[in-house]
C-alpha positions as CSV (number, residue, x, y, z in Angstrom):
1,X,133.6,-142.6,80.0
2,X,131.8,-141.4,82.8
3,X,128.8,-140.6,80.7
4,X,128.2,-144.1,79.0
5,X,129.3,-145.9,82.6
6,X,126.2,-143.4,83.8
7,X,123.9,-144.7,81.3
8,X,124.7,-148.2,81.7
9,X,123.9,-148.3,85.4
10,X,120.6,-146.9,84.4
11,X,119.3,-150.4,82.3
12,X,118.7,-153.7,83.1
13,X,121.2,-156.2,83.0
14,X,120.2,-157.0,79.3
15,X,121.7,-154.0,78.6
16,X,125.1,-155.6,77.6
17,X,124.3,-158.6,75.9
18,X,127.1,-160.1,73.2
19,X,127.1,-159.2,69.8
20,X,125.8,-162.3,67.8
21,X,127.1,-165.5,66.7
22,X,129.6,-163.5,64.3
23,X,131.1,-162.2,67.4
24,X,130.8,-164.9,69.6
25,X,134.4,-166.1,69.6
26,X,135.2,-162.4,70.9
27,X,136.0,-162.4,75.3
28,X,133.5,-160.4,77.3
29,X,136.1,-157.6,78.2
30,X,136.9,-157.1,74.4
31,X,132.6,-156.9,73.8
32,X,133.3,-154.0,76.4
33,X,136.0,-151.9,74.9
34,X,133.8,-152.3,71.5
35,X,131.1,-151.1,73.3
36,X,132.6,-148.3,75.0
37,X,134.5,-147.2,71.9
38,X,131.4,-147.3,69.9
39,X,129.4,-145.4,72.2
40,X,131.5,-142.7,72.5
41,X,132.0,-142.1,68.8
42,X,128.2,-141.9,69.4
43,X,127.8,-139.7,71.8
44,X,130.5,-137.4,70.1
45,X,128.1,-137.4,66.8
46,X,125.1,-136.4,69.0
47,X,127.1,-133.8,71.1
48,X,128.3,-132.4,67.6
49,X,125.5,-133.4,65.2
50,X,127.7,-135.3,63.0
51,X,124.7,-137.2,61.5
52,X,127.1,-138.1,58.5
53,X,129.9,-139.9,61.3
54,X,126.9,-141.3,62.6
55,X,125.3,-143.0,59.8
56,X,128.7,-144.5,58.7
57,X,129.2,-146.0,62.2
58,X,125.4,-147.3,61.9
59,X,126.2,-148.7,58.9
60,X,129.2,-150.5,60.5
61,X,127.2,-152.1,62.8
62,X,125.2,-153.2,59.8
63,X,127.6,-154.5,57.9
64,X,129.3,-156.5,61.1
65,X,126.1,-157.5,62.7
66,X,126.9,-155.8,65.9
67,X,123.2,-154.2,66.6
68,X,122.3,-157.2,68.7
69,X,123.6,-154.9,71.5
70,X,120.9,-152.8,73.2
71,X,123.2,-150.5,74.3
72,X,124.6,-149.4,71.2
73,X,121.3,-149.6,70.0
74,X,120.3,-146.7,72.5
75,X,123.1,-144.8,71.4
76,X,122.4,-145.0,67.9
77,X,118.2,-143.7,68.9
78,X,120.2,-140.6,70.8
79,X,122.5,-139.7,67.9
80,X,119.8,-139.5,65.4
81,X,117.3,-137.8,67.6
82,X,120.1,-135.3,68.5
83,X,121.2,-135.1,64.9
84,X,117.3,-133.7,63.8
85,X,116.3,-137.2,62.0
86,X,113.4,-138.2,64.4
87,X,111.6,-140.6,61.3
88,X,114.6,-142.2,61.4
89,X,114.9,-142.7,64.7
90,X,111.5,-144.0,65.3
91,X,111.8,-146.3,62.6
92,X,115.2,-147.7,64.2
93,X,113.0,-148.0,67.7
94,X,110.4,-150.2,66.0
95,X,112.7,-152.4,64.4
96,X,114.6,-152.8,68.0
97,X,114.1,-156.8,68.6
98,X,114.5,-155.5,72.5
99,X,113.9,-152.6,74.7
100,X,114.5,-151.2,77.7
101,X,113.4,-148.2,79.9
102,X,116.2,-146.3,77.8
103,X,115.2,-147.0,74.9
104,X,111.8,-145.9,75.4
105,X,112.6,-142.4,77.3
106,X,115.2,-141.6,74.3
107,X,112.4,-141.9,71.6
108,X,109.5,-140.2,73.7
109,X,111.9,-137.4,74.6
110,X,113.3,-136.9,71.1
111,X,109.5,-136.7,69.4
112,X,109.1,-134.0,72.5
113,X,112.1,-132.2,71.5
114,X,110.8,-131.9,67.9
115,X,107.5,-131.1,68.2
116,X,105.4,-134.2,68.5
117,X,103.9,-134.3,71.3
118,X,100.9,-136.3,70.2
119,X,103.2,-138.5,69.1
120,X,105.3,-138.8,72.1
121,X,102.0,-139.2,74.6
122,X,101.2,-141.9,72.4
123,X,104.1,-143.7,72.6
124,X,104.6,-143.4,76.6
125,X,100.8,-145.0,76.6
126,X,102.6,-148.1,74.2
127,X,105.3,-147.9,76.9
128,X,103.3,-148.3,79.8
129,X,100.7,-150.7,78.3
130,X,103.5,-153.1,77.3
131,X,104.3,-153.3,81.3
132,X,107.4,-150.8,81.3
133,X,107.8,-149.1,84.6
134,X,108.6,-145.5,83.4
135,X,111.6,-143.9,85.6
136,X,111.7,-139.7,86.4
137,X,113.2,-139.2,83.0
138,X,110.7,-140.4,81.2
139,X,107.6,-139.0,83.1
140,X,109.5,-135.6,82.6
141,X,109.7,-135.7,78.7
142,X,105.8,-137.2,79.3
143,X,105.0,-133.9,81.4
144,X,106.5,-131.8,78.8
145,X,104.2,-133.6,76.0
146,X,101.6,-132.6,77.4
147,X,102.6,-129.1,77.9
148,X,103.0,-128.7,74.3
149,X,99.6,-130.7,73.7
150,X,96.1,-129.5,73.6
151,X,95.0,-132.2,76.2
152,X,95.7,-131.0,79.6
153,X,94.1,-133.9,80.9
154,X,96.9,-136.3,80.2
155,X,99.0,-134.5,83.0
156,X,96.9,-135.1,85.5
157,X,96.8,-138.9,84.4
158,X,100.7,-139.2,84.5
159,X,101.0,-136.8,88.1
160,X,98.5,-139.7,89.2
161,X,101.3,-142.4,88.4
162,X,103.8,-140.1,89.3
163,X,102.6,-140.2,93.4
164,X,101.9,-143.9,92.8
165,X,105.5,-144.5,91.8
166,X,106.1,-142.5,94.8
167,X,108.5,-139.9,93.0
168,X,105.6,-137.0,94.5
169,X,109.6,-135.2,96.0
170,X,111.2,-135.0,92.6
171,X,111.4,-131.7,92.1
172,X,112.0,-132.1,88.2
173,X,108.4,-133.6,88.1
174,X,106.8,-131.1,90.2
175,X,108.3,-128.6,88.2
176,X,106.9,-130.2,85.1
177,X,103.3,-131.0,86.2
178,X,103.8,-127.1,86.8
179,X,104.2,-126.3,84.1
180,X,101.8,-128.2,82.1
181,X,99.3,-126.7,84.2
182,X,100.3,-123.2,83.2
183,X,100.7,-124.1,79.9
184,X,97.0,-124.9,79.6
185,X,96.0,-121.7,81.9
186,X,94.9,-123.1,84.8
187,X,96.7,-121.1,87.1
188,X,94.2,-121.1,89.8
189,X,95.1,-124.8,90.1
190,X,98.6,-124.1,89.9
191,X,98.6,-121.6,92.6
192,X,97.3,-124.7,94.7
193,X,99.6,-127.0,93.5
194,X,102.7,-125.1,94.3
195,X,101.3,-124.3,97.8
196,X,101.4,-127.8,98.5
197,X,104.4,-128.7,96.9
198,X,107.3,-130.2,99.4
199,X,110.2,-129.5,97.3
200,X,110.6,-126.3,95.3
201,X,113.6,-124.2,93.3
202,X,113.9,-121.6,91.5
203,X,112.4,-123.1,88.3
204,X,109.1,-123.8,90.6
205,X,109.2,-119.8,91.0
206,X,110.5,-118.7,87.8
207,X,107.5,-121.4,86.2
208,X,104.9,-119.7,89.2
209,X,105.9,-115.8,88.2
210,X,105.5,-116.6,84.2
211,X,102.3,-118.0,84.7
212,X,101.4,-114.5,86.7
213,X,102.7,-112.6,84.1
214,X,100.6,-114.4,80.9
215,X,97.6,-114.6,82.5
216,X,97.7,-112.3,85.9
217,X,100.4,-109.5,85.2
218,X,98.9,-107.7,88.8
219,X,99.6,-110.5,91.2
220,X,103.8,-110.6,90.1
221,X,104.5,-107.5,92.9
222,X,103.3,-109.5,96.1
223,X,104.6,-112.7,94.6
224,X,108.4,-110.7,94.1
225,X,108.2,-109.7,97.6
226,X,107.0,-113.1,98.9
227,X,110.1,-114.8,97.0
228,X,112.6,-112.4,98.8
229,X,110.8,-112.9,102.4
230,X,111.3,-116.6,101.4
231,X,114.9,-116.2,100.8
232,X,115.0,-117.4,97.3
233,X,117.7,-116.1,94.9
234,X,116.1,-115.4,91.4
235,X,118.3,-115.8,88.6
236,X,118.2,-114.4,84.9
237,X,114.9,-115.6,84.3
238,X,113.2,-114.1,87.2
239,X,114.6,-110.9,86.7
240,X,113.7,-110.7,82.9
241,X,110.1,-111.9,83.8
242,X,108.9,-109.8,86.6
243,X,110.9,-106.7,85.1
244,X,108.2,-107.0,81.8
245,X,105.1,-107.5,84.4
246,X,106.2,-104.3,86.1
247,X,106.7,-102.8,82.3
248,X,103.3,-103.8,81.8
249,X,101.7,-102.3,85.2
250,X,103.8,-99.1,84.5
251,X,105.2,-99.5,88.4
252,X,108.1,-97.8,87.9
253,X,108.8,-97.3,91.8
254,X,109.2,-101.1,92.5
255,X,110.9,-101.0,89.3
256,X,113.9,-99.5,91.0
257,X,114.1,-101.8,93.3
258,X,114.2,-104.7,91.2
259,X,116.4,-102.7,89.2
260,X,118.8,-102.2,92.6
261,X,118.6,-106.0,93.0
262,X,119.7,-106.9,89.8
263,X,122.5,-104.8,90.2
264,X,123.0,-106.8,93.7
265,X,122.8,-110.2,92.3
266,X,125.2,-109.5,89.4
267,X,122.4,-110.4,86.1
268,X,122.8,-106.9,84.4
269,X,124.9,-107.9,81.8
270,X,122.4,-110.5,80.2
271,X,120.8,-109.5,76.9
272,X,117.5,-110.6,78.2
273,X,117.8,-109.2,81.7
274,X,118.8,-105.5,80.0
275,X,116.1,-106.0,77.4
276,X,113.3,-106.2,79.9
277,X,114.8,-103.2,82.4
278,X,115.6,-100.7,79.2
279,X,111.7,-101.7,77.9
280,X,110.6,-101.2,82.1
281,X,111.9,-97.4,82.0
282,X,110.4,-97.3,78.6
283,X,107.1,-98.7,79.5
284,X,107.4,-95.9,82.4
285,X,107.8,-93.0,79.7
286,X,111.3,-92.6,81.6
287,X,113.4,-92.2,78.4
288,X,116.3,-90.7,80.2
289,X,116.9,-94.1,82.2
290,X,116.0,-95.9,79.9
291,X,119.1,-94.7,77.7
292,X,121.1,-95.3,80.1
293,X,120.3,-99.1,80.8
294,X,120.3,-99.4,77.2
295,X,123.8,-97.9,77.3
296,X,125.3,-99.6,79.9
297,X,124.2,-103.0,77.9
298,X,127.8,-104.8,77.2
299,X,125.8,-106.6,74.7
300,X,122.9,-106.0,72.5
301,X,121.1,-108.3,69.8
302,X,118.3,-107.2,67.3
303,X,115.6,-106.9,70.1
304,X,117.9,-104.4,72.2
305,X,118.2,-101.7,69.4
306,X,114.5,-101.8,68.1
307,X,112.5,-101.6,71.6
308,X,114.9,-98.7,72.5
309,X,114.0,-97.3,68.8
310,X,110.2,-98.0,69.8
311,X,110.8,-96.7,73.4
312,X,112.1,-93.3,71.7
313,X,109.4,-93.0,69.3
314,X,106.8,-94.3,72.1
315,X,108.1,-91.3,74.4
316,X,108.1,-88.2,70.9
317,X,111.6,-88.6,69.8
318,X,110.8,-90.0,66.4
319,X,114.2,-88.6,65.7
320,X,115.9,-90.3,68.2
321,X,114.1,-93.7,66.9
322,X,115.9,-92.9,63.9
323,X,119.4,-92.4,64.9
324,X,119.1,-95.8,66.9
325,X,118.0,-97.5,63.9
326,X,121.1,-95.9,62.1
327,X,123.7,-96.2,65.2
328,X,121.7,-100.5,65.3
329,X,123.1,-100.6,61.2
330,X,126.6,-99.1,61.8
331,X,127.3,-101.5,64.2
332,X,126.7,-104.7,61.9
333,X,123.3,-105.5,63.1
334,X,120.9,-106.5,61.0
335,X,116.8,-105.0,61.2
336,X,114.5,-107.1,61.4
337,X,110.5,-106.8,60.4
338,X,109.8,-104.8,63.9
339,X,113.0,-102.4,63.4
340,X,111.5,-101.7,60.1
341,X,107.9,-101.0,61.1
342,X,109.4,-98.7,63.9
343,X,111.3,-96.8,61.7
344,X,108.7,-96.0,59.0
345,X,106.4,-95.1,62.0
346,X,108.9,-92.5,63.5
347,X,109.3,-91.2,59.8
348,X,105.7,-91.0,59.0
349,X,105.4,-88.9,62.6
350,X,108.2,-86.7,61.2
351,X,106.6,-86.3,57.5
352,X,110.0,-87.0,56.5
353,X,109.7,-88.2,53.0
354,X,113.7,-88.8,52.4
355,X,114.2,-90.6,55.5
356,X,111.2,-93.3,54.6
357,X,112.5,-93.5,51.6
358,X,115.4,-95.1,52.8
359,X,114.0,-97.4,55.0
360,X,111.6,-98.6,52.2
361,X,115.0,-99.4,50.6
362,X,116.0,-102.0,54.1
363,X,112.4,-103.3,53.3
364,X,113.6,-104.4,50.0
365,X,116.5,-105.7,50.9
366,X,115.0,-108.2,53.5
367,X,112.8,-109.5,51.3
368,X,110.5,-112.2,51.8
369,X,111.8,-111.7,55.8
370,X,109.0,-108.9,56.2
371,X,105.5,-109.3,56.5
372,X,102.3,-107.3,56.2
373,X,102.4,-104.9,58.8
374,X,105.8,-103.5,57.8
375,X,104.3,-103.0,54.1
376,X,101.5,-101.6,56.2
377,X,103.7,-98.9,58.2
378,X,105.6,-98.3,54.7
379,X,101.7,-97.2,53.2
380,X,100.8,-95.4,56.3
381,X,104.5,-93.4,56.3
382,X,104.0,-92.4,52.1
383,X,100.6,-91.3,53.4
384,X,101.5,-89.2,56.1
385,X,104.4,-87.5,53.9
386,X,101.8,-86.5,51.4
387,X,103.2,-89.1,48.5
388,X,100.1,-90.8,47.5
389,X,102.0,-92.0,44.4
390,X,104.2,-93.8,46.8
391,X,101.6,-95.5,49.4
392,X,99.7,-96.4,45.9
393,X,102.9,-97.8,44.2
394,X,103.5,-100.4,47.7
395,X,99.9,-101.0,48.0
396,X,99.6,-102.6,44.3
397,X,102.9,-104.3,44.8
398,X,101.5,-106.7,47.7
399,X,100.5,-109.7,47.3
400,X,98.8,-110.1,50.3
401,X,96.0,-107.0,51.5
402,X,94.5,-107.0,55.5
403,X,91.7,-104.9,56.1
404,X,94.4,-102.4,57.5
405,X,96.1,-102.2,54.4
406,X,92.4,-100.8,52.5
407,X,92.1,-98.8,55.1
408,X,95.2,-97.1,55.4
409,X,95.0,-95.9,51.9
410,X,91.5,-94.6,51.9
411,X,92.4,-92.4,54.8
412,X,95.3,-91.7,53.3
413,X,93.7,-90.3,49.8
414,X,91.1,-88.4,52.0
415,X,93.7,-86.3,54.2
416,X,95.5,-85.7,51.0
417,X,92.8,-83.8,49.5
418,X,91.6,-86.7,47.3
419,X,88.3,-88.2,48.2
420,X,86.5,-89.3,45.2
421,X,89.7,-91.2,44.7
422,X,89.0,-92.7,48.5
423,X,85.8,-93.4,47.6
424,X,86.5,-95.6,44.8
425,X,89.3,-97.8,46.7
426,X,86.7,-98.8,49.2
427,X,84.2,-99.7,46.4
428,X,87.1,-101.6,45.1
429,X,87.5,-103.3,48.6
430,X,83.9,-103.8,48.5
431,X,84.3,-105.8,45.3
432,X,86.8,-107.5,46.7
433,X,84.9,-109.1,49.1
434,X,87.1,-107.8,52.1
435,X,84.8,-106.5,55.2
436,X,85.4,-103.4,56.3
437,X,85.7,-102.4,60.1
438,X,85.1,-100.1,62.2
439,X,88.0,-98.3,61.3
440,X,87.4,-98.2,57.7
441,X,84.4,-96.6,58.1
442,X,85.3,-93.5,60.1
443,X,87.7,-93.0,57.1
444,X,85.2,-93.5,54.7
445,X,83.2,-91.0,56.3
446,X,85.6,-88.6,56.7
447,X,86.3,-88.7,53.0
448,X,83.0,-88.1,52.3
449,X,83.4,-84.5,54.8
450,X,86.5,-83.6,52.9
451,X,84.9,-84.2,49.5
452,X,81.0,-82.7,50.4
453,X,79.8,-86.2,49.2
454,X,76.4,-85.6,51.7
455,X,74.0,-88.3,50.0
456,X,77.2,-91.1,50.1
457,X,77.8,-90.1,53.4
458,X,74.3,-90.8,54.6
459,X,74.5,-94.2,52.1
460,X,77.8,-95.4,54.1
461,X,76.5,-94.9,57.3
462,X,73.1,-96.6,57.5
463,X,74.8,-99.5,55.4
464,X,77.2,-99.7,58.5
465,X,74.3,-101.5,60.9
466,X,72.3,-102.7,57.5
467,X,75.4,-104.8,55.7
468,X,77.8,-105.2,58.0
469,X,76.9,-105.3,61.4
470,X,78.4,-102.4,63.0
471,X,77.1,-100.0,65.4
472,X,77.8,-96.2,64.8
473,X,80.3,-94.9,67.8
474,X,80.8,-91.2,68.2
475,X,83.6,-90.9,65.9
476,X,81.2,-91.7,63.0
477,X,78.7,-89.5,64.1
478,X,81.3,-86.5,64.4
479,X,82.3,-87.3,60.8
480,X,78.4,-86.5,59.8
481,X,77.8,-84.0,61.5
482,X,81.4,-82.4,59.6
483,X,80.1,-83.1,56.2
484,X,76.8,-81.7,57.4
485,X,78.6,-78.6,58.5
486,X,80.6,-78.1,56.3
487,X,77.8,-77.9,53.8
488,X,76.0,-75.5,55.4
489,X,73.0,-77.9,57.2
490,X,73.3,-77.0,60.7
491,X,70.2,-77.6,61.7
492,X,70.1,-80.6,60.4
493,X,73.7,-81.8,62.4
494,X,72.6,-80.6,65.8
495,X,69.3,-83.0,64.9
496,X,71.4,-86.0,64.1
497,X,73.6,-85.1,67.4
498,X,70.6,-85.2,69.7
499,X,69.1,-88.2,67.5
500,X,72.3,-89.9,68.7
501,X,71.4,-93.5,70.5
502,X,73.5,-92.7,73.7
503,X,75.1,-89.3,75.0
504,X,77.1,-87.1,73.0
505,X,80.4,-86.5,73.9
506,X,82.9,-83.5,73.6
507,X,84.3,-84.5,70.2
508,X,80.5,-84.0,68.5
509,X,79.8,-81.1,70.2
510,X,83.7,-79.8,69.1
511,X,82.7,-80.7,65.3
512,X,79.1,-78.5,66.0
513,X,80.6,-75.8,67.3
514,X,83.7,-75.5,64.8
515,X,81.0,-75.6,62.0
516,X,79.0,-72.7,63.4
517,X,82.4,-71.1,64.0
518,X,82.7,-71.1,59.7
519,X,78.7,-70.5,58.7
520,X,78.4,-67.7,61.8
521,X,75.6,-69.5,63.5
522,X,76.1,-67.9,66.7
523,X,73.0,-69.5,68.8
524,X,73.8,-73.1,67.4
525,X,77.5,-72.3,68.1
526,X,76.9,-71.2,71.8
527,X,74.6,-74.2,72.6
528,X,77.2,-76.3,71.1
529,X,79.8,-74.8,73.7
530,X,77.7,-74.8,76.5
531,X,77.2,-78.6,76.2
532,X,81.1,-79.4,75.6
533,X,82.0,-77.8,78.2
534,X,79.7,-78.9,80.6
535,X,81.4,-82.4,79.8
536,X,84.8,-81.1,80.0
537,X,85.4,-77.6,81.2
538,X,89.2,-78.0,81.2
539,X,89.5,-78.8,77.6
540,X,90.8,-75.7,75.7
541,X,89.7,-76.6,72.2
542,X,85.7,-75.8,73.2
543,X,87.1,-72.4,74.1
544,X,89.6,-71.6,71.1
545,X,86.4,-72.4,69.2
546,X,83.9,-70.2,71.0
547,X,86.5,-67.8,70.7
548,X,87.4,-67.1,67.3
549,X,83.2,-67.2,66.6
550,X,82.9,-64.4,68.9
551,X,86.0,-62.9,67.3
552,X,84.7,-63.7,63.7
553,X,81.4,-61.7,64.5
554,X,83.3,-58.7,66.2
555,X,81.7,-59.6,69.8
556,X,85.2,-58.3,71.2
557,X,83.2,-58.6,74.9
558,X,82.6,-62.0,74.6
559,X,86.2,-62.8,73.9
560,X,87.4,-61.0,76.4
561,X,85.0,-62.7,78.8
562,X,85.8,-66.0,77.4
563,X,89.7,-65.7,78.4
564,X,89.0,-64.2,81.7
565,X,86.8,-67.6,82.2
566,X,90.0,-69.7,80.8
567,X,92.4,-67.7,83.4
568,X,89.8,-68.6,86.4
569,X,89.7,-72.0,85.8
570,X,93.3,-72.3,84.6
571,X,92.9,-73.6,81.7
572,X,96.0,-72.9,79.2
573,X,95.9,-73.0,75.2
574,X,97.7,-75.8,73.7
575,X,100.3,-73.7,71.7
576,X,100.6,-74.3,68.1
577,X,103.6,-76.2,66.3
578,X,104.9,-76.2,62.7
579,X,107.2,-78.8,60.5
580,X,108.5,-75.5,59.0
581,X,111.4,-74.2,60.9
């Protein structure tokens, strides 16, 4: 009752007009009750979605003549926007005989709500051509097409009308105009905008501190401490959103005191607040915390259970990752494509072959619910387990190859000791027509090292800058100058290294050294050193190298030496690890 009285008082006299001449012998207070009883049932369909109820009391009105009322008219453009039938809708709006301010905001707000805002600027253009004085509501749902629109410049055309209408203290508008601003990334000029602004909430903050975090991550910290000098509560949303900018700027300190005011404020117990504190600890490499938020969580959804599976993985407990992911299915929830991706990844860092297995068989079972990059992880995890049968079997199963998907299973033939076969696959994506990448190439190369293939190796690499337009980057050249070690050309390696377009770096120098570690080159091998380490004395793996070379050619003084110059600068040898228990 109070609704539809509301709604009334909003429209123009017209509003409540009789029915027709087939209704004409009816009194004005029984027009009323028909009105009211009508509207209701309305409001109930649009409240509920009962577009069935809603098209059988439409088709009353039909059948009785009773849509000469613009009132029920209104609530018949409400039900069916609410109900999901916007054509419908819109066709009932241009068939209206009469309209009021209502009528117009229903329809522009509906195409808004279902994403048409082209359609909806459009029509608010109509409006205001056809000399209709739009109200608040209707320059918000006008504000919000244009957020959703490519043309930002539209906003600043309806904030024009908004000040000459004199509504510039309606906070719902500022907050829209806001919005739309941030929407189309001018932040600058929504910084100024919301320094001018006489009346804000927290959904001007909230709308200021999302904009920070899309396009300015570094700037949420002062703003945070501005809002509490300001005395401003924040709410859900402004916990959740400057707990993922901290994520991202790895401040774990002021994360502890948001963290503290959370707990202060009472918003812990919100999915979306707990997701974005458990993935700040994460962020932070602080897995122990970051249990325990996750812990604490009264309720978790999908998102909850595979960022703390990431979050494990992300800080070396691919183990962990994968008793989340099993703990996530034992409690009814179902994976989803990035729970799936996560958990092949952890298994592919464990080279366990059983436990991708299984998760392969959750890839199946979702079904057309995955995309590439999960059949992507599931290549890269057969890979890493040594099951090239397996990566090969998924890769001629898709229907759909990336660039990643090529190059995942040329690296992955190459580490597993088969590089001819490596070879051919990228002939094959050759053929193909898809481009290789920078990416592709390093493992190209590097399957030309494994296999000896000199002569292909120098083919691939000048056809990098000659065919496809990419420039050589240290990685490539550390690949050829390993094939040419390997085979014995040393010389010929430490010439390519100083024919190198800019300066060497360790990982060249590494590959140089660990060749004249194998072929005894003792001279090369010392130059080598001399040059890694004058880039980075504290790395050990120059002085493992130089060591065993010494030790290799029984110069027992020189190893000796070589530790006593590792204890003097403190540097420590990485110590070696095994799968094999």
């Amino acid at each position: 009752m109070l609704r539809s009285t509301a709604l009334r008082e909003l429209c123009s006299f017209s509003f409540r007009r009789p029915f027709n001449t087939v209704c004409a012998s009816k009194t004005d207070e029984t027009l009323v009750i028909e009105e009211e009883k009508y509207s209701n049932w309305l409001q109930r369909c649009s409240v509920t979605s009962s577009l069935d109820t809603g098209k059988a009391i439409h088709a009353k009105f039909v059948k009785e003549s009773l849509l000469s009322s613009l009132f029920l008219h209104n609530h018949l453009l409400n039900m069916y926007m609410k109900s999901g039938e916007p054509r419908t809708a819109l066709n009932l709006f241009e068939e209206m005989p009469q309209r009021n301010v209502v009528s117009w905001s229903a329809t522009i707000a509906g195409l808004v709500q279902h994403g048409c805002p082209n359609e909806a600027l459009l029509l608010f253009q109509q409006m205001y051509r056809s000399g209709f004085r739009p109200n608040e509501y209707t320059l918000v749902s006008a504000l919000n097409a244009c957020s959703l629109s490519e043309n930002s410049s539209q906003a600043y055309q309806i904030y024009a009308w908004i000040v000459q209408l004199g509504f510039e203290l309606n906070v719902f508008l500022m907050n829209a105009f806001l919005t739309a601003l941030i929407r189309h990334g001018k932040l600058v000029e929504a910084v100024e905008f919301f320094e001018k602004c006489q009346v804000r909430d927290i959904v001007s903050w909230n709308a200021m501190i999302a904009g920070y975090l899309q396009f300015s991550y570094s700037e949420i910290p002062s703003f945070w401490y501005r809002m509490n000098h300001d005395g401003v509560k924040p709410d859900n949303f402004t916990f959740a959103t400057v707990l993922t900018g901290l994520a991202a700027l790895s401040d774990l300190k002021m994360g502890l005191q948001v963290h503290a005011q959370l707990t202060k404020y009472g918003h812990g117990d919100e999915i979306c607040v707990g997701n974005s504190l458990v993935d700040m600890y994460l962020k932070n490499q602080n897995l122990i915390d970051g249990s325990k938020a996750f812990n604490e969580m009264p309720e978790k959804d999908v998102v909850s259970w595979t960022q703390m599976a990431s979050g494990c993985l992300q800080c070396g407990e691919p183990r962990k990752a994968l008793r989340i992911v099993e703990d996530m299915k034992k409690m009814g929830v179902k994976p989803n494509k990035f729970t799936l991706a996560t958990a092949l990844n952890a298994c592919a860092n464990l080279a366990s072959l059983e436990e991708g297995k299984k998760t392969h068989g959750l890839r199946i079972k979702l079904g057309q619910d995955v995309d590439i990059c999960v059949d992507n992880a599931l290549l890269d995890m057969y890979a890493k387990c040594g099951c090239m049968d397996g990566a090969w079997g998924v890769f001629q199963s898709m229907h759909d190859r990336s660039v990643v998907s090529w190059t995942t299973v040329i690296m992955g033939f190459a580490q597993n000791g088969h590089a001819k076969e490596a070879l051919d696959v990228f002939n094959r994506m050759r053929l193909e027509h898809i481009e290789p990448n920078y990416i592709t190439f390093i493992c190209v190369l590097y399957a030309c090292s494994q296999g000896g293939f000199i002569a292909e190796g120098w083919d691939y690499f000048f056809s990098m800058t000659s065919k496809h337009g990419i420039t050589p980057g240290e990685d490539h050249f550390a690949c050829l100058v390993d094939l040419l070690g390997r085979a014995g050309h040393i010389k010929e390696a430490e010439a390519l290294i100083q024919s190198m377009p800019f300066q060497p770096g360790v990982l060249v120098w590494q590959t140089l050294l660990g060749a004249c570690r194998v072929h005894g080159d003792l001279e090369t091998g010392k130059r080598a050193a001399a040059q890694a380490l004058a880039l980075d004395k504290e790395d050990p793996s120059t002085y493992v190298l130089l060591s065993n070379m010494f030790a290799n050619s029984s110069n027992w003084g020189g190893v000796g030496d070589l530790r006593k110059l590792m204890e003097a600068r403190d540097v420590k040898k990485m110590p070696g690890c095994s799968w094999m228990s």
